[in-house]
PARORO-45305 format. One line per field, with one value per residue (C-alpha): x, y, z. Coordinates in steps of 0.001 Angstrom, whole numbers, plus 500000, padded with zeros to 6 digits. Layout:
x c(X	...)
y c(Y	...)
z c(Z	...)
END
This chain:
x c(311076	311655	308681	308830	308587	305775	303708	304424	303059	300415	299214	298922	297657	294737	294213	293253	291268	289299	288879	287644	285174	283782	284157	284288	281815	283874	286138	288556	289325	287135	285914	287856	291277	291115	290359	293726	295714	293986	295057	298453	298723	297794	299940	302855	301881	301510	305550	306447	304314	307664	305919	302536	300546	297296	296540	296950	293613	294250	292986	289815	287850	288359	288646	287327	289168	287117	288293	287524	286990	289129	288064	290176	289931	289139	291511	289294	285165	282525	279829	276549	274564	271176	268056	264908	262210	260967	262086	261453	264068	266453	265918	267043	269928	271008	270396	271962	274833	274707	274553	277453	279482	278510	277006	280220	279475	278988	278180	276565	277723	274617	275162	272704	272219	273032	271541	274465	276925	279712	283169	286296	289449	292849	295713	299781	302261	298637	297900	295083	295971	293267	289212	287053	283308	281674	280511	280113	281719	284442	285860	284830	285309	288604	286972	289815	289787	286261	286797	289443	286861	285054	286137	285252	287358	290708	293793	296815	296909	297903	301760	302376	299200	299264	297574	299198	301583	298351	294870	291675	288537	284962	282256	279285	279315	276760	274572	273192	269481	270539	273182	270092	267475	269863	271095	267546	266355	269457	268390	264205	265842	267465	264488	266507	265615	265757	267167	264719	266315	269616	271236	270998	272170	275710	276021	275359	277734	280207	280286	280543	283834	284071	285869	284922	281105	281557	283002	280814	277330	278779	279182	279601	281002	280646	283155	282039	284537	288472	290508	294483	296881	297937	294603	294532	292593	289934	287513	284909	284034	287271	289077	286240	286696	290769	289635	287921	290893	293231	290730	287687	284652	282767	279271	278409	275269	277180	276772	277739	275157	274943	271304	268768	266566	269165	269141	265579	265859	268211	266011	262938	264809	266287	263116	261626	264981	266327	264491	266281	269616	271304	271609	269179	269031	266754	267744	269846	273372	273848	277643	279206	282363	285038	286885	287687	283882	283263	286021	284678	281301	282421	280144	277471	277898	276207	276884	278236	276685	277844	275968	272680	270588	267072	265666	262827	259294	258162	257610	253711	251961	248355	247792	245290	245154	244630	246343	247299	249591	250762	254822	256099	259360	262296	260930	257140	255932	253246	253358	250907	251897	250347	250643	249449	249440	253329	253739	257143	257937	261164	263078	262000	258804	257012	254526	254162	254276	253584	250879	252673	250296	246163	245201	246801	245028	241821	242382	242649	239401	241288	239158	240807	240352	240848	243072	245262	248507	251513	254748	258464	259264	262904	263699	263021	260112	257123	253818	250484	249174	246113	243372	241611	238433	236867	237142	234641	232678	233022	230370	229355	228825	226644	223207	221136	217711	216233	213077	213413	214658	212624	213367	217090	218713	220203	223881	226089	229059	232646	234057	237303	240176	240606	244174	244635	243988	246470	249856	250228	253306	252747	248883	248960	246740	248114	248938	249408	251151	250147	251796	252679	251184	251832	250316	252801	253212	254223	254934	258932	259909	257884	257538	260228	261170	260451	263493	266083	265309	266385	269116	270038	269982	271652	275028	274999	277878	276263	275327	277449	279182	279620	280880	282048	278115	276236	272051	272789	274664	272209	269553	271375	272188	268815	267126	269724	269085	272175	270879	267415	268001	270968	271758	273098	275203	277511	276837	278691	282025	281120	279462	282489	282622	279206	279208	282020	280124	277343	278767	280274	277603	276716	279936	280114	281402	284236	284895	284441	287014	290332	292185	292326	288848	288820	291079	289322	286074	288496	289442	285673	284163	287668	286618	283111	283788	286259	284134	281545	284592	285348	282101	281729	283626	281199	279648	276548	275008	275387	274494	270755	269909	271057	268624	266042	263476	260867	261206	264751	267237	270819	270059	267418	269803	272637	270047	268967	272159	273694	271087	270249	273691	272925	270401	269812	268266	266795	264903	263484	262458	258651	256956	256956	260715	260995	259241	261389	264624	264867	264191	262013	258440	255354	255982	259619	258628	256155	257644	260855	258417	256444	260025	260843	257550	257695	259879	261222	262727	264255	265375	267777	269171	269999	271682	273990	274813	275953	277856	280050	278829	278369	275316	276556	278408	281915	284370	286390	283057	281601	284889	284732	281919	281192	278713	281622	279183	276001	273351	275601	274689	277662	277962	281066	282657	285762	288189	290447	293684	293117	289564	287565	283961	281978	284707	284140	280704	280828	283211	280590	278017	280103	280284	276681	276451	274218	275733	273471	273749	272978	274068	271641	271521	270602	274363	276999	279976	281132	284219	286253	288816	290237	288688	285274	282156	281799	278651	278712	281414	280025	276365	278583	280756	277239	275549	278736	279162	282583	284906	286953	289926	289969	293071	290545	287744	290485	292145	288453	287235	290329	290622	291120	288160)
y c(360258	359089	357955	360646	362986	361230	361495	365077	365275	362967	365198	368597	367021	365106	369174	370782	368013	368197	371945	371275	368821	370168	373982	374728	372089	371457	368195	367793	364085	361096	359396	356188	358756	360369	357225	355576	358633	358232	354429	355338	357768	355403	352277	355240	356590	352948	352159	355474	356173	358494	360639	360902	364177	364980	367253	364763	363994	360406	361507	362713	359096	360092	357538	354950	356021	357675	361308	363518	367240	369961	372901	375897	379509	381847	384705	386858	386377	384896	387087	386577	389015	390952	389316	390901	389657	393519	395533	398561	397523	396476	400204	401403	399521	400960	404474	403573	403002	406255	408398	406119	406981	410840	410573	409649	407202	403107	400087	396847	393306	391439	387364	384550	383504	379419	377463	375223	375525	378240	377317	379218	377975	378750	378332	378608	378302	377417	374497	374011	373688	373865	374357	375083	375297	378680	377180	379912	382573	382846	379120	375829	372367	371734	369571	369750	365867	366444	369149	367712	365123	367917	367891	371773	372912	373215	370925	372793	376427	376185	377495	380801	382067	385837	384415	385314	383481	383393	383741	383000	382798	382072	380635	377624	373704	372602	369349	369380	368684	365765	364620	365314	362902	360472	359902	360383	357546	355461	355693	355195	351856	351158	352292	354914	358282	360810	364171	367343	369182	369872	372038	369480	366753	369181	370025	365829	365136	367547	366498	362899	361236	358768	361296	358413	358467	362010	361565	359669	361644	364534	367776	371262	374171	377796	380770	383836	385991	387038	388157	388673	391179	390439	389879	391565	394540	397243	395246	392555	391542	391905	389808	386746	387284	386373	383626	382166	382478	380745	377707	378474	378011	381229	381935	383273	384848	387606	391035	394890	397503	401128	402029	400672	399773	397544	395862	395254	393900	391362	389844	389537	388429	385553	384977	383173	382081	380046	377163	376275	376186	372681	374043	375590	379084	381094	384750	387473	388849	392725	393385	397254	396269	398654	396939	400302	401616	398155	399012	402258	401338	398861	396499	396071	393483	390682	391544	394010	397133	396586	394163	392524	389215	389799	385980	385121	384433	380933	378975	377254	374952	373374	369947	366557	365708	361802	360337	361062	358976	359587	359557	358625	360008	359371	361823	360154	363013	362199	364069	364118	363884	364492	362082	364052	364063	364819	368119	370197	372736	374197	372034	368964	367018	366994	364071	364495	367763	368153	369097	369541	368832	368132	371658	372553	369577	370690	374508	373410	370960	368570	365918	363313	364848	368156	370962	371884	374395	373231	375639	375175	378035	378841	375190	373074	370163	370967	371868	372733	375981	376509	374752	375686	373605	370800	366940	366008	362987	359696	358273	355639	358769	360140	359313	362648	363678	364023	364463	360486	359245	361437	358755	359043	359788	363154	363250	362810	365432	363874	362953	365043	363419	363552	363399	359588	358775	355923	355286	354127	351623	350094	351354	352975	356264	359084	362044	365581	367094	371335	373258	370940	371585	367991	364546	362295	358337	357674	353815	354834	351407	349237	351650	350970	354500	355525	353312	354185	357868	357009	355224	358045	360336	358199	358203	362151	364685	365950	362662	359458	360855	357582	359219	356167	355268	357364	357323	354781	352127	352142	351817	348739	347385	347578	346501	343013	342071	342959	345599	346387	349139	351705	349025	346297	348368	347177	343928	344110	343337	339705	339987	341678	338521	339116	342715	342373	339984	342486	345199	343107	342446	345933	346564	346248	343187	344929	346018	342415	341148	343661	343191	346697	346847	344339	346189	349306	347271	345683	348997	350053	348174	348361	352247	351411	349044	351550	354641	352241	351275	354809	356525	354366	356825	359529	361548	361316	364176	363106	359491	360858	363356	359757	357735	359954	360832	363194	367094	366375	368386	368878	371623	369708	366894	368374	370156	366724	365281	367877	367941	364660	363114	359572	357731	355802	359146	360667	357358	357425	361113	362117	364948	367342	367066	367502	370677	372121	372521	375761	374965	371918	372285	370295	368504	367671	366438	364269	363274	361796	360121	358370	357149	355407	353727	351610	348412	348484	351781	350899	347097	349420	351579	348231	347258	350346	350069	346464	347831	350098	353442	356147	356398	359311	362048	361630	362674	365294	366933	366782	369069	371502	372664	376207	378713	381384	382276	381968	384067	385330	384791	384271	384185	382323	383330	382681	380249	379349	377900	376333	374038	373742	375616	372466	372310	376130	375798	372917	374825	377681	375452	373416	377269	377973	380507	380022	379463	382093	381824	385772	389432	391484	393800	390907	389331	389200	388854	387472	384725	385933	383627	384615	385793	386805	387133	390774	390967	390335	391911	395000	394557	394216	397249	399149	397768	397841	394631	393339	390955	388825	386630	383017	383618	385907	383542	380808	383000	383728	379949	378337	381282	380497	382055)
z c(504341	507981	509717	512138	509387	508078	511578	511257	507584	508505	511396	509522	506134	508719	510705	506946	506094	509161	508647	505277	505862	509234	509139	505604	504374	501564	501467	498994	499533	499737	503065	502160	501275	504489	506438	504662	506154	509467	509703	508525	510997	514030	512637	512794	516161	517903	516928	518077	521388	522410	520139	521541	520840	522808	519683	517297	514585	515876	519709	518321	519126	523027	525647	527460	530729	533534	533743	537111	535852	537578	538649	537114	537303	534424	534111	533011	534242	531933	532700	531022	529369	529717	528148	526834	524418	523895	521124	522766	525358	521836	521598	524811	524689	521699	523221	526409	524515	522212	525498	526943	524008	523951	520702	518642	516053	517008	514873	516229	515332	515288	515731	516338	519909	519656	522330	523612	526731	526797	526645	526485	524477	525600	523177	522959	519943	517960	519779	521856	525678	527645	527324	529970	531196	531946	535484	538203	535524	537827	537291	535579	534892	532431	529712	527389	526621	525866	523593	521654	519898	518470	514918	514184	516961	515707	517983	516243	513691	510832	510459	509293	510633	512162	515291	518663	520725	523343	522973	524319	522324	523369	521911	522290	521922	520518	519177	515523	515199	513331	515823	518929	516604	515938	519624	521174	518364	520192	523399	522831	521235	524054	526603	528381	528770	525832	525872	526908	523890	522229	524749	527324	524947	524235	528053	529329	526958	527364	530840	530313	532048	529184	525916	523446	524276	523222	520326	518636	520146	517042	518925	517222	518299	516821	517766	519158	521326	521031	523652	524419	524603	520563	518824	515208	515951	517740	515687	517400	513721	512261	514535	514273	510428	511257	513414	510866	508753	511162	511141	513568	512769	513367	512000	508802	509609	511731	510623	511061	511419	511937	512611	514669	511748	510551	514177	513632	510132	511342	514360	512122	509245	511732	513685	510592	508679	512037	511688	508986	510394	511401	515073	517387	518201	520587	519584	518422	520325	519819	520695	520474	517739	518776	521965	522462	522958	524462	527524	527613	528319	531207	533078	535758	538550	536204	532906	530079	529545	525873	524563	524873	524092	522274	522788	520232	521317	521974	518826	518696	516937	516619	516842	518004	521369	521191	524882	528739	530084	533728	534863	537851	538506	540712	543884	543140	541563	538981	535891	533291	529639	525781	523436	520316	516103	515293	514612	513325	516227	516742	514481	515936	515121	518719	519884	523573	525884	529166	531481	534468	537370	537952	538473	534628	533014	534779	533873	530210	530442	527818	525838	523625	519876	521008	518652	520992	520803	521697	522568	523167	524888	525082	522795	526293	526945	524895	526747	525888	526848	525520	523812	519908	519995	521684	519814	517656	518631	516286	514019	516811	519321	516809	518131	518329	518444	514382	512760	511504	515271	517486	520370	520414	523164	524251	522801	525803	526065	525642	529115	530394	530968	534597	536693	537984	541714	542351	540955	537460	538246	541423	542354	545513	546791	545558	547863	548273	550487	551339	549362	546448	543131	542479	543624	544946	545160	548810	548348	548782	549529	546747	543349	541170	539886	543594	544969	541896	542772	546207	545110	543276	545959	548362	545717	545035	546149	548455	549921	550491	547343	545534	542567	540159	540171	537570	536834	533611	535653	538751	536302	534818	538285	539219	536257	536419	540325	541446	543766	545250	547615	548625	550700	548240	546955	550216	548879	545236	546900	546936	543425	542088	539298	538264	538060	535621	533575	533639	532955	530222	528526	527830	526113	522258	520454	519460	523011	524844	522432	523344	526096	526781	527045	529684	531593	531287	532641	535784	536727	536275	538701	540979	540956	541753	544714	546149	546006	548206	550496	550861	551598	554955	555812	554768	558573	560099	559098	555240	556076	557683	554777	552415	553448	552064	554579	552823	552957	555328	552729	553347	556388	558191	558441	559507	562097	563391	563374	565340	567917	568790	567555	566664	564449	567156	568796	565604	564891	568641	568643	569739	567667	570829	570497	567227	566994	569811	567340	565366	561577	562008	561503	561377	558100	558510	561863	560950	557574	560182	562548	559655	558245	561236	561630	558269	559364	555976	556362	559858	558572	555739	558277	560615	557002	556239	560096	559898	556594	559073	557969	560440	562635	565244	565239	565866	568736	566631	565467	569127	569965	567103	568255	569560	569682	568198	565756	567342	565394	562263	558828	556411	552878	551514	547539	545696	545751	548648	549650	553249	552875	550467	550384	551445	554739	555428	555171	557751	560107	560420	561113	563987	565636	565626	562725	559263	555776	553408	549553	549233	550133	552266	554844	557330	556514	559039	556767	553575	553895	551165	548961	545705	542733	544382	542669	541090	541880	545612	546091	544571	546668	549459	549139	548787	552290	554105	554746	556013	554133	555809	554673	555414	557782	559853	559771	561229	563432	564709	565193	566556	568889	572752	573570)
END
């Protein structure tokens, strides 16, 4: 045999094993066999790279190269569907859909509800070409290099399948509770931050731009939804049970009902039996099986009127209170937190929950010692709601009044614990500000997690969009020296050499050793230093709402910037003038005025001005502006083909008029692209409100007039 032939061989023996071992559950080779195959496989691959597969078992390890996600279009919408936790609404449903039908006949597929992120598969000739996020329902992200390392999720058919030329089918990645412990146990090892709970483990990792960290974090993915023009049958449940066939991994648990009573025999059957399954679930999906009754019964605006989600009740548990410790998070927002006895909740054994703010520790009265019950509503961050019994005192606090000690004292009552007054990291006053639940420490400039939140916020999109930087490598920056403020980050240019050799040494052995690692790491920090180089480049507006001046969002700075037109001007403004611009109250006003009056805060914006970046409005902006849509509220949607969203949005503020994320009757217009939402266009049809193409909103703003 020809060693092309034997890549071929290799490739399809390596697809059924996978299936086998990872879908199935039932390997027929040893670990050691199939990893012999898998070597084989590679040495073959690496002497014939004309060859090269993207769906081959070898690409299943991912890469090390930074990937940028695209943004692609669904062809047909990912809507989502209607929740309840009531059974009497269950039971609506089901007669919403008997009356929808006219009372012929109907059975109900019921399937667990996992708790992962959505995803939709797209493949042609068998092979997977292309996976992509839910996102907006109308388009998402295209994570197929992501996808590909999941090992349940089949890369090519197997031959002589009666699959279709092209399908789509649906369904949820996922982490294992085993894969979620494992990777949380990493990270508390490596004092980082640990995952809330599975489902955002699945969806950071998903997302990640590296493929190999996701390959080895062990994602899942479970099969829910056919569609295409050539799928088997009118069957929902039928055609899953051919998926599975063809090598998907679709549930087992799935299954088809014909009275209501059944329905509910299912959900409380599962609402017990689920915490036993490798995977988290938080409820039960009721779909109508005939695609046939299915069409017939159509949609609303949000989602379809044949099926439902019944979501299970928050799981609790009873436990000892024994510690508060207080958080201080990126914005300075303290939070208090429960460390408690272990206790199994959820599928995960739970020894801290949170409190949330001072006026929910006081409502609970909390005491160290005291029974407590702890819930994880909906699988997120556990919290205590409620509170059994008050702590017993110890033997030493034991000194009451008796018959033999008629002189001892009055037993004292256990103290509360109360909220702390000053910052647990660097010790300043706490504050809060009207209309915050929570206490805040306002030493911006000298708290640690303080100045990495701002650090944070001045490299986000929406910001100076420093996208090569991510929360992990700022942390790492900052926790090395190399940076101290937003600032230094103009400042790694000359450390270029010792950013390498720091970012080095975070690599594995194996890693530092390879070449190809090395160059992966030189075109790392090249990336890095160019997406700083680039985002001098980045306008005023964004620059002011960067620097991170309390309660200024992305409007109030754009507000600012456009009125006064300079930092220079901004910095210098009184509070009388302040509060004469539309939008900009009392606390924004003061929160800018207090900004400027630290030295530290006005030394860092002398800094990012010697850096070059942009500290007034520039000359082509100036022009652009008009008042052509002075006092109209518009509401962009869909996808376009002249700018991009962010541009339109900044084109209708340049002409006066207000960007609005929802319908009303108070809307001017909606800027329309392709592929609208449903479910504004629909709410607009019904108030009347006018659509207009993005060649009318051009033709309108570029007019002479």
């Amino acid at each position: 045999m020809d060693e092309k032939a034997r890549i071929l061989q290799l490739r399809d023996e390596l697809h059924r094993h996978n299936y086998r071992y990872y879908v199935e559950n039932a390997p027929v080779i040893s670990d050691q066999e199939f990893d012999f195959l898998m070597h084989e496989l590679q040495d073959l691959e690496a002497r014939h790279p004309e060859l090269f597969d993207p769906n081959s078992p070898t690409q299943r390890v991912g890469s090390d190269l930074n990937n940028e996600f695209e943004t692609v279009l669904h062809s047909r919408p990912m809507l989502s569907l209607g929740n309840t936790y009531n059974r009497q609404e269950v039971a609506d449903f089901w007669q919403r859909v008997s009356d929808g039908l006219m009372g012929a006949p109907f059975q109900i597929c019921c399937e667990l509800k996992f708790d992962g992120l959505s995803i939709s598969l797209h493949y042609e000739d068998g092979r997977l070409v292309r996976a992509v996020t839910r996102g907006d329902g109308v388009q998402g992200d295209d994570v197929t290099a992501n996808v590909r390392t999941i090992r349940s999720i089949p890369l090519q058919l197997p031959a002589g399948g009666d699959w279709p030329r092209e399908f789509e089918i649906r369904g949820e990645v996922l982490m294992p509770w085993s894969s979620f412990d494992r990777l949380n146990a990493e990270r508390e090892k490596a004092d980082e931050p640990l995952f809330a709970n599975p489902r955002n483990a699945a969806s950071g990792t998903l997302k990640s731009k590296n493929s190999s960290t996701v390959a080895q974090r062990g994602l899942d993915a479970y099969l829910y939804y056919l569609l295409g023009d050539g799928i088997p049958g009118d069957g929902h449940y039928q055609n899953l049970e051919a998926a599975a066939r063809w090598g998907f991994q679709v549930s087992k648990n799935m299954r088809l009902v014909s009275t209501l009573d059944e329905v509910f025999a299912y959900i409380d059957y599962w609402d017990e039996e689920r915490r036993n399954l490798p995977v988290a679930t938080d409820g039960v999906v009721l779909k109508v099986n005939s695609l046939a009754q299915q069409k017939s019964l159509g949609m609303t605006a949000k989602s379809p009127r044949w099926a439902i989600a019944y979501k299970f009740q928050a799981e609790q548990a009873e436990t000892t209170l024994r510690q508060v410790v207080f958080q201080v998070g990126r914005t300075g927002a303290v939070t208090p937190v429960a460390n408690m006895d272990p206790v199994q909740l959820a599928g995960t054994q739970v020894r801290r929950a949170t409190l949330h703010n001072a006026d929910v520790m006081a409502s609970l009265d909390l005491h160290v010692g005291d029974r407590v019950l702890v819930e994880k509503g909906g699988e997120i961050i556990p919290k205590i709601v409620g509170k059994k019994e008050q702590g017993a005192r110890s033997k030493e606090q034991e000194n009451t009044v008796s018959p033999s000690n008629p002189l001892a004292p009055c037993p004292l009552p256990l103290a509360p614990i109360n909220f702390v007054e000053r910052c647990p990291v660097c010790g300043s006053k706490l504050v809060r500000y009207e209309g915050e639940a929570a206490y805040y420490c306002p030493n911006d400039t000298g708290c640690p997690p303080l100045i990495l939140g701002r650090i944070e916020h001045f490299i986000s999109r929406k910001a100076m969009n420093i996208n090569s930087l991510g929360p992990e490598t700022v942390d790492d920056y900052f926790r090395r020296g190399l940076i101290h403020d937003a600032a230094d980050l103009y400042e790694l240019k000359v450390k270029s050499e010792e950013l390498k050799v720091k970012n080095k040494s975070n690599n594995s052995e194996d890693d530092t050793n390879s070449d190809s690692s090395l160059f992966t790491l030189q075109s790392s920090v090249s990336k890095i230093l160019a997406s700083i180089e680039e985002s001098k480049k980045i306008p005023f507006e964004r620059v002011l709402y960067a620097i991170g001046i309390r309660f200024v969002g992305e409007i109030a700075a754009k507000t600012l910037a456009r009125y006064y037109g300079s930092m220079d001007k901004v910095a210098s403004a009184t509070l009388d003038s302040l509060l004469q611009i539309n939008g900009i109250g009392e606390v924004i006003a003061g929160s800018v005025i207090g900004y400027f009056a630290n030295p530290i805060n006005r030394a860092f914006v002398e800094r990012l001005r010697g850096y070059g970046l942009q500290m007034e409005i520039g000359e082509q902006q100036k022009q652009a502006q008009s008042d052509k849509l002075e006092g109209q509220s518009i509401v962009i949607s869909g996808v376009f083909q002249h700018h991009s969203r962010d541009e339109y949005k900044a084109l209708i503020e340049q002409h006066g008029g207000k960007n609005v994320g929802s319908i009303s009757a108070k809307t001017s217009f909606v800027l329309a692209g392709d592929n609208m939402g449903p479910a504004k266009l629909e709410k607009a049809q019904k108030l009347g409100i006018r659509i207009m193409s993005e060649d009318e909103f051009l033709s309108i703003i570029n007019s002479e007039e």
